[in-house]
C-alpha positions in Angstrom: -77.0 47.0 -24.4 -74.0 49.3 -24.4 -73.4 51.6 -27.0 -69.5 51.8 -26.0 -67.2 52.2 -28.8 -64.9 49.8 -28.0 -63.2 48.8 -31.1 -61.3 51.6 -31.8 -59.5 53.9 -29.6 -61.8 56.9 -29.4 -58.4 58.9 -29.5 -57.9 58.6 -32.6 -58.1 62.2 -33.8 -57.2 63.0 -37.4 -54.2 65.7 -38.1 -51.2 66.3 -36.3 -49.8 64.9 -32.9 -50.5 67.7 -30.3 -48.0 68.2 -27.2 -48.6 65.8 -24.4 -47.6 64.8 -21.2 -46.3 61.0 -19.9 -47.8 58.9 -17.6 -46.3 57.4 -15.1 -47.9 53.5 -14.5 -46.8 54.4 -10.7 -50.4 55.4 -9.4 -49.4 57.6 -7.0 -47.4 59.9 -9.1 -50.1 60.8 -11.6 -49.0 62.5 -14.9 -44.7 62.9 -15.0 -43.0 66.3 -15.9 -43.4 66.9 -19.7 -41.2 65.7 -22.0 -38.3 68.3 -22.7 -39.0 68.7 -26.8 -42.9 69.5 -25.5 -43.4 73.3 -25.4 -46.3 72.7 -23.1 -46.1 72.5 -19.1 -48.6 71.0 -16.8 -50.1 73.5 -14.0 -49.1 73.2 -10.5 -52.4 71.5 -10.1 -54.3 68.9 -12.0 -52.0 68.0 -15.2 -53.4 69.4 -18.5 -54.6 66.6 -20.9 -53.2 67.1 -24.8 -52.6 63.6 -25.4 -55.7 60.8 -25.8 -53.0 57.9 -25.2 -51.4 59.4 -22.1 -55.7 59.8 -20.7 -56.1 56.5 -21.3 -53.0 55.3 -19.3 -54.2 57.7 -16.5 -57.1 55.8 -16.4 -55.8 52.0 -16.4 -53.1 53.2 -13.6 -55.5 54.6 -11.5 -59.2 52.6 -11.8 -56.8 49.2 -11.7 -54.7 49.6 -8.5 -53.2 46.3 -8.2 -52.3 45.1 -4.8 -53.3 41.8 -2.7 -57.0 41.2 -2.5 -57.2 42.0 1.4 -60.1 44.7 2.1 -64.1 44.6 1.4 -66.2 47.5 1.9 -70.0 48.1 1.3 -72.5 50.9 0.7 -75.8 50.6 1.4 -79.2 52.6 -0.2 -82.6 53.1 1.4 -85.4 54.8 0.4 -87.3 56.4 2.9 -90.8 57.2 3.9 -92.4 59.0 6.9 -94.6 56.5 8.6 -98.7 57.4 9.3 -99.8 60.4 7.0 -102.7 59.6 5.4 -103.3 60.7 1.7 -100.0 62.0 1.4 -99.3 61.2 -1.5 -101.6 63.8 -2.7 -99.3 66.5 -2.0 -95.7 65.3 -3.6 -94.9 67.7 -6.2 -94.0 66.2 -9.6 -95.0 64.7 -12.7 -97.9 62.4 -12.1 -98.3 58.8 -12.8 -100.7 57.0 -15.1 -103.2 54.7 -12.7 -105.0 55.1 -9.8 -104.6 56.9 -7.3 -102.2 55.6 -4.3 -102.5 57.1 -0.6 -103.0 56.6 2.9 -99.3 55.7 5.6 -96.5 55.0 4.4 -96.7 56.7 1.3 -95.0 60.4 1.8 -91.4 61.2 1.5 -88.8 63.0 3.2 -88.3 66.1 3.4 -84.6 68.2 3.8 -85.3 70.1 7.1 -86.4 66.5 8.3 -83.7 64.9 6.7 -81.0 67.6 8.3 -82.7 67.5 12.0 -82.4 63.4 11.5 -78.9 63.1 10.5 -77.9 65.5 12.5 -73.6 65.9 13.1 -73.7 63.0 10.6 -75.3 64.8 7.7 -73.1 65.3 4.5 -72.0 68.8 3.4 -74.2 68.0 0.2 -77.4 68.2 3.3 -75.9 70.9 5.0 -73.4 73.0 4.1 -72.6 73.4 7.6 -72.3 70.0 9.2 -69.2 68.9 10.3 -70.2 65.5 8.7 -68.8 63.0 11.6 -69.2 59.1 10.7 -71.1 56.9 12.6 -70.1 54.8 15.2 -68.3 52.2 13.3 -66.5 54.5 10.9 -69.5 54.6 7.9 -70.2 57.9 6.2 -73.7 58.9 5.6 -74.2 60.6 2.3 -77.9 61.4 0.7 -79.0 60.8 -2.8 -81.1 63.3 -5.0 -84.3 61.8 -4.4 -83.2 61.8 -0.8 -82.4 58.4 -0.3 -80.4 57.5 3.0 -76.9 55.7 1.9 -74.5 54.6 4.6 -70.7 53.8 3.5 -68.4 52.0 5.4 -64.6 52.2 5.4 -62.7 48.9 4.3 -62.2 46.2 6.2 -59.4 43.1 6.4 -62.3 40.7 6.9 -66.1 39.9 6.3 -66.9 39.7 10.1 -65.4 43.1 10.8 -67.5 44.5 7.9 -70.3 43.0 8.8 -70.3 44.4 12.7 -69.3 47.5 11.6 -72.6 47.9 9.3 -75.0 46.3 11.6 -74.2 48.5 14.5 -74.1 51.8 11.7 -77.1 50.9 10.1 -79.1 50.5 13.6 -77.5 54.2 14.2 -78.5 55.7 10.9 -81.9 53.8 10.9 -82.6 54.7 15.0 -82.2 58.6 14.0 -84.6 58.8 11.2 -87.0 56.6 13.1 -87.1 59.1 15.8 -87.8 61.6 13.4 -90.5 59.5 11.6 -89.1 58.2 9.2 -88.7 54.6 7.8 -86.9 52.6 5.1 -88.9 51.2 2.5 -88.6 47.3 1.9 -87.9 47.9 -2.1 -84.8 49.1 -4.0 -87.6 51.1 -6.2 -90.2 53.5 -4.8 -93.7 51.8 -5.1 -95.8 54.5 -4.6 -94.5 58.3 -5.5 -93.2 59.7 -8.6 -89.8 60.8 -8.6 -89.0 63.9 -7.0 -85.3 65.5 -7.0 -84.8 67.3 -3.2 -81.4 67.6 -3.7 -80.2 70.9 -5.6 -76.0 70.2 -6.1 -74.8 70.9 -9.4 -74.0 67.9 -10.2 -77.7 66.4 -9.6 -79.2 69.4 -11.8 -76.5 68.5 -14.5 -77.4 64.2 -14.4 -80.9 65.4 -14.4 -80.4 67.5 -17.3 -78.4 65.0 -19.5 -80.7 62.0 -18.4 -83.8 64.3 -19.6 -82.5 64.3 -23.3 -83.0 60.7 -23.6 -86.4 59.9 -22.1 -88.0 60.4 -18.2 -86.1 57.2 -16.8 -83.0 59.0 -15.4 -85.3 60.9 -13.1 -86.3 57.4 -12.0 -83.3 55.7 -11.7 -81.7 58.8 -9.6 -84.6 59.6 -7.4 -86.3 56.5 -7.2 -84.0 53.4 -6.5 -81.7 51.5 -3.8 -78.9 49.6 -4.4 -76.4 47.3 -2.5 -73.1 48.1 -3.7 -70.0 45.7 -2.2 -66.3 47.1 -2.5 -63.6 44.3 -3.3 -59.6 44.9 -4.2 -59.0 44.5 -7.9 -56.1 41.9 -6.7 -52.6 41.8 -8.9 -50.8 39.9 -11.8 -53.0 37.6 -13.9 -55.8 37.7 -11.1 -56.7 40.9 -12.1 -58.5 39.8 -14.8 -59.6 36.7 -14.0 -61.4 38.6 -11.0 -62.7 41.3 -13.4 -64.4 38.6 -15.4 -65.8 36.7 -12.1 -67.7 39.7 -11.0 -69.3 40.2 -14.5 -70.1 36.4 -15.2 -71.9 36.7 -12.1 -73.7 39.3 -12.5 -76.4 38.8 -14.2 -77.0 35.6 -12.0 -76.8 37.9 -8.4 -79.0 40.7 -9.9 -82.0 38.0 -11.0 -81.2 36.3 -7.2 -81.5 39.7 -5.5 -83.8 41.3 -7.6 -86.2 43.0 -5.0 -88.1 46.0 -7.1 -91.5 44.6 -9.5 -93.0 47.8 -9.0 -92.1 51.8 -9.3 -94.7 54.3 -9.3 -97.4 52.5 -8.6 -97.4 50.4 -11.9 -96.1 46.7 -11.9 -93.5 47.2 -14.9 -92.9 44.0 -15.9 -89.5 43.6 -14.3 -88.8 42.1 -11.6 -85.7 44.5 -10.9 -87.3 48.1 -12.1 -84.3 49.7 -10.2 -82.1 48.3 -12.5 -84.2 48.3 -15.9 -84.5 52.5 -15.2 -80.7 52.3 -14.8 -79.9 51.0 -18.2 -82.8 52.9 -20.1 -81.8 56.4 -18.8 -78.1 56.3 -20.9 -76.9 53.0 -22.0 -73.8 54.6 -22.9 -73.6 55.0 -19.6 -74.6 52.2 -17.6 -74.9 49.3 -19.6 -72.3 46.3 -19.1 -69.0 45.8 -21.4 -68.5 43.8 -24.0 -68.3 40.4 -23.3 -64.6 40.5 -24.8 -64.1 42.9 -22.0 -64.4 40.4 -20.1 -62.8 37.7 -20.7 -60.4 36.0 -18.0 -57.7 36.1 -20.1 -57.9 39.4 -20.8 -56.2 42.4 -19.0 -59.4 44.8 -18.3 -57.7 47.9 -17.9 -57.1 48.7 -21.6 -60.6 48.2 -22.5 -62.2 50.4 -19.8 -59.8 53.1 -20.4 -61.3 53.3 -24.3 -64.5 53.1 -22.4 -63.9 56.4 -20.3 -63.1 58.3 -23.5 -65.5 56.9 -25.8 -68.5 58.0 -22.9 -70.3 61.3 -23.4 -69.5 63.9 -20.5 -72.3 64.7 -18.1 -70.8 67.4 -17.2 -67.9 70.4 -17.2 -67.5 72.1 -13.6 -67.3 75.5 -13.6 -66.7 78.1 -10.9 -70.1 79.2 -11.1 -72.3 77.5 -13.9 -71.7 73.9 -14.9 -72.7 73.5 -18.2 -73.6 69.7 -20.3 -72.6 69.4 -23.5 -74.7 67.6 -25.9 -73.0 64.6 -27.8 -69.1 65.4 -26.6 -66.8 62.6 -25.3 -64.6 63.3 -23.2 -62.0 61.6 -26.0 -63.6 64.4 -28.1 -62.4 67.0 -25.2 -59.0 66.1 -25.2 -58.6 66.1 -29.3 -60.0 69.9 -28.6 -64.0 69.9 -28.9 -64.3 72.3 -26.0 -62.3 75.9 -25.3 -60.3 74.4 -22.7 -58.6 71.3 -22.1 -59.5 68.5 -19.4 -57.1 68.0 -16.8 -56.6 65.2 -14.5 -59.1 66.0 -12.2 -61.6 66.4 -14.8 -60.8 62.8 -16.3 -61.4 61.5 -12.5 -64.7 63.3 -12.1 -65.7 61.5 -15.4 -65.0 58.5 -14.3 -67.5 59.5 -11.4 -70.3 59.9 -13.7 -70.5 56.3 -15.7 -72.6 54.2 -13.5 -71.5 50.5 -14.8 -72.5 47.4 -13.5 -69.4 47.1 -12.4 -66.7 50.2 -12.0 -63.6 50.4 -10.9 -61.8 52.8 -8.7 -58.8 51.2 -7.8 -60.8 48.9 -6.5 -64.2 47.2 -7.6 -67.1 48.7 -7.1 -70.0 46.5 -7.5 -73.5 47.9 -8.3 -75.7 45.2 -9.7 -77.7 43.9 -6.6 -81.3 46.0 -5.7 -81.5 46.9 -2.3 -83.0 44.1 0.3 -85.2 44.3 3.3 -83.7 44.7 6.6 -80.4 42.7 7.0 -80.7 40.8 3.3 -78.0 43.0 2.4 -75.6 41.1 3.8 -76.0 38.2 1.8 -75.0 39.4 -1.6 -72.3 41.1 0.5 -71.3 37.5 2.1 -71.9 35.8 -2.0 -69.5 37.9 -3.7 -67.1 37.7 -0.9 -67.2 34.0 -1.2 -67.0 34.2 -4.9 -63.7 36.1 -4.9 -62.0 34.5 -1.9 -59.2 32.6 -3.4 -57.9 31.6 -7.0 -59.6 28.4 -7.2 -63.1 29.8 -5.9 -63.2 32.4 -8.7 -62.1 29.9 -11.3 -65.5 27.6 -9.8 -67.3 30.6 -10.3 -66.1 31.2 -13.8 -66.9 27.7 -14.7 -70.7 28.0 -12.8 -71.7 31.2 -14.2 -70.3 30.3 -18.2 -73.7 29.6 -19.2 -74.6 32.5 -18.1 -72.4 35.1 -19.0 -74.3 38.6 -20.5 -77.7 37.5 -19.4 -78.2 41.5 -17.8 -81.6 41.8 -19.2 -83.2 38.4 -18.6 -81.9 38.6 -15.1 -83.4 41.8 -14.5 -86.6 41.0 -16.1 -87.0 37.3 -15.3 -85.3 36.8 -12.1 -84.7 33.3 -11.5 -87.4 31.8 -13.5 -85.0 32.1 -16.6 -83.8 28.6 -15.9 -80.0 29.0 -17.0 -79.8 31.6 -14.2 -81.6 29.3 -12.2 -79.0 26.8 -12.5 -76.1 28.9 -11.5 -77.4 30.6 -9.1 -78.3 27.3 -7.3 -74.1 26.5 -8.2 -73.0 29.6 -6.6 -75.3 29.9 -3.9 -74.3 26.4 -2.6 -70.2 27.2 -3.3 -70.9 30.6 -1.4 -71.9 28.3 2.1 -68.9 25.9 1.6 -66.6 28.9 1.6 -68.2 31.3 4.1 -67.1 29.5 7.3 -63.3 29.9 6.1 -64.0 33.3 6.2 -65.4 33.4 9.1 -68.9 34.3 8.2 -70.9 34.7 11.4 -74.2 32.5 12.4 -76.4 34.4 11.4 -75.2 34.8 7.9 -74.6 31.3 7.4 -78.2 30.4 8.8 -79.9 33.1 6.6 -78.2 31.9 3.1 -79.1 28.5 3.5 -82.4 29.5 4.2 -82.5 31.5 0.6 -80.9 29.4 -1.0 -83.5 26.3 0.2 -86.7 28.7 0.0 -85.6 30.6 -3.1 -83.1 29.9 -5.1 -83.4 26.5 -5.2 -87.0 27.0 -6.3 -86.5 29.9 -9.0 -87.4 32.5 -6.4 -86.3 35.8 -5.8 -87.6 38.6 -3.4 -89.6 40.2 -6.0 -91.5 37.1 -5.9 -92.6 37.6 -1.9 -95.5 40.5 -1.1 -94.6 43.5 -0.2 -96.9 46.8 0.9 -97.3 49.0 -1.7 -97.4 45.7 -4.5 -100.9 44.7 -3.8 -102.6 48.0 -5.6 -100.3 48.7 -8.3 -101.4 48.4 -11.5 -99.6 46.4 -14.8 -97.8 48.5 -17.2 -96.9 46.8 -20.5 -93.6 47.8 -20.6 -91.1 50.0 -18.8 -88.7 50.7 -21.9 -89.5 49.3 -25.1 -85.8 49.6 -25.6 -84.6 47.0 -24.1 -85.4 43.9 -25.5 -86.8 40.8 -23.8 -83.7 38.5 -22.5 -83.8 34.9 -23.1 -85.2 32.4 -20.2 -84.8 29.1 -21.9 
């Protein structure tokens, strides 16, 4: 899927050596004092990038802090409809959609004046320019997505019960406010009914939307359109680095056909039974398609191999003061060997690293995006899975052995769910592992009672929530395909 260059070092520039700068593997200290024989001095600010090698150190150091695997976080998506408006979706500006006609409740969107009177102290800056932001109740942040999807994130916690208080009781605030303004979250992690629409005018969503438009209309999709769960773990230290680094990707493809919760998107049935994430890897597979398998492989330190990631990946993006412009076919390897008038700095590497939307990406900790948004409180069971999966040495090394079989299945997963049967079979592995550990982490009830109950109803029969009805499925048309790009998967 990914068109990474990760053979080579994409800093491999021909002609001379150019000045550079050290970096210091201490993550806190950033890029060190130049060295004396360099005539070149970093600012006061952000360091000045010369040197391909010393970017990619910055990155390892940073995106792979390593440290005891103590704190899990999770950010949750919602899209959002206002509830009773009949034949509203007659009125959402935007490209149209091939098919009939969809309308009566449930169907219009938000809007921002609805969305800032909702959110109220608690909306971002990005909302209002003049909101103080406060978090919710139990620490989360609220932030809103272009399309203006709701997304609550919580601060980390020491434990999965703490975590998973903390994002009921913010959830029910976040929900609560928009319901008293009308507005409801829809059951999908892809919009069933309306086209995509971007509300949100930052320059950073006019510059995705840009970059996304050179390759075909899915970007619009995947930034306006979709919900996603997205659980926070440590990277962990020494040799478990890796070995956690490969456990998160060799169960991927397994959690994203288990969770896949999105058939339909715009009123057509696509042929997926995660659209979310289908839209996601055909807007810039440079972008958001997995590694390598070699990249991740438990023997093998990750951080090298992502670093040549960062600087072999086009930039979406240069900031300026006041117009950000998007370079066509740059790297940002290609920015530091001098393709561009001036040179990156540090912050500009980190706001790159912002812009790659992997599977899996790290931060200095890892940030895992595979898993479609779920109805009401399903989100905590992918949330309570990959916990489980990454409790302890042993339990990742069970989850390495479960999900072999199954390593790089991305596609069939997304398209077949659990009916591709070596998913099936892992899945039912994993799902099982995940309620023998859960109780030693002190997993509450209701967690424990509603994973057994997937696991019996769906798992364990090749099911996945794509599979159940929905409103908004029943008169959505077939489409044959939703990217001829990406090719069919394997479900033997």
């Amino acid at each position: 899927m990914s068109r990474v260059r990760s053979s080579q070092s994409p800093c491999a520039a021909p002609g001379a050596r150019v000045a550079s700068f050290r970096v210091s593997q201490d993550v806190s200290s950033g890029i060190d004092e130049a060295r004396e024989a360099d005539p070149v001095r970093p600012d006061a600010g952000p360091s000045v990038l010369h040197d391909c090698a010393d970017a990619e150190a910055y990155v390892a150091s940073v995106c792979f802090k390593h440290g005891p695997p103590r704190l899990i976080g999770v950010e949750l998506e919602w899209l959002l409809h206002r509830r009773a408006v009949p034949d509203a979706a007659a009125d959402v500006a935007g490209p149209r959609v091939t098919g009939p006609r969809v309308t009566g409740p449930d169907v219009a969107g938000p809007d921002l004046d609805t969305l800032v009177a909702a959110l109220g102290p608690h909306a971002p800056t990005t909302l209002d320019p003049g909101s103080p932001a406060r978090p919710l109740p139990a620490g989360s942040t609220v932030t809103v997505e272009p399309g203006g999807q709701a997304e609550l994130a919580s601060p980390p916690f020491p434990a999965l019960p703490a975590l998973l208080r903390a994002i009921r009781t913010d959830s029910a605030a976040l929900l609560g406010r928009l319901a008293a303004h009308g507005m409801a979250p829809h059951s999908r992690a892809a919009d069933s009914w309306r086209p995509p629409v971007r509300l949100l005018q930052a320059p950073r969503y006019r510059a995705m939307e840009q970059s996304f438009d050179r390759i075909g209309p899915y970007g619009r999709s995947a930034m306006c359109s979709t919900a996603a769960v997205q659980v926070c773990l440590d990277t962990g230290e020494g040799a478990d680095v890796a070995r956690r680094w490969a456990a998160v990707h060799a169960v991927g493809p397994v959690l994203l056909a288990a969770f896949a919760n999105s058939p339909v998107m715009h009123g057509r049935r696509t042929g997926w039974k995660s659209s979310r994430w289908a839209a996601w890897q055909a807007c810039d597979p440079a972008r958001t398609g997995p590694p390598p398998l070699h990249d991740t492989d438990p023997d093998v330190d990750p951080a090298p191999g992502w670093a040549r990631r960062v600087l072999a990946s086009p930039l979406l993006c240069v900031r300026g003061a006041d117009v950000w412009t998007v370079p066509r076919g740059v790297t940002f390897g290609d920015w530091v060997n001098g393709a561009l008038p001036t040179p990156p700095t540090t912050a500009d590497l980190d706001y790159h690293v912002s812009t790659l939307f992997p599977p899996v990406r790290p931060h200095g900790f890892l940030e895992i995006r595979y898993v479609d948004a779920q109805a009401g409180d399903g989100w905590a069971l992918p949330t309570a899975v990959l916990a489980a999966a990454l409790a302890d040495p042993a339990t990742v090394d069970r989850v390495l052995e479960l999900c072999e079989p199954a390593r790089g299945r991305w596609v069939s997963g997304a398209r077949h769910g659990l009916e591709d049967r070596v998913l099936a079979r892992a899945a039912a592995g994993v799902f099982t592992l995940a309620l023998e550990r859960l109780p030693g982490l002190g997993a509450p009830d209701w967690v424990l009672d509603a994973l057994a109950t997937t696991t019996e109803r769906h798992v364990l029969r090749g099911l996945c929530p794509a599979d159940d009805p929905a409103p908004g499925d029943r008169d959505a048309v077939t489409a044959p395909r939703l990217e001829p790009g990406i090719p069919e998967g394997e479900t033997e």
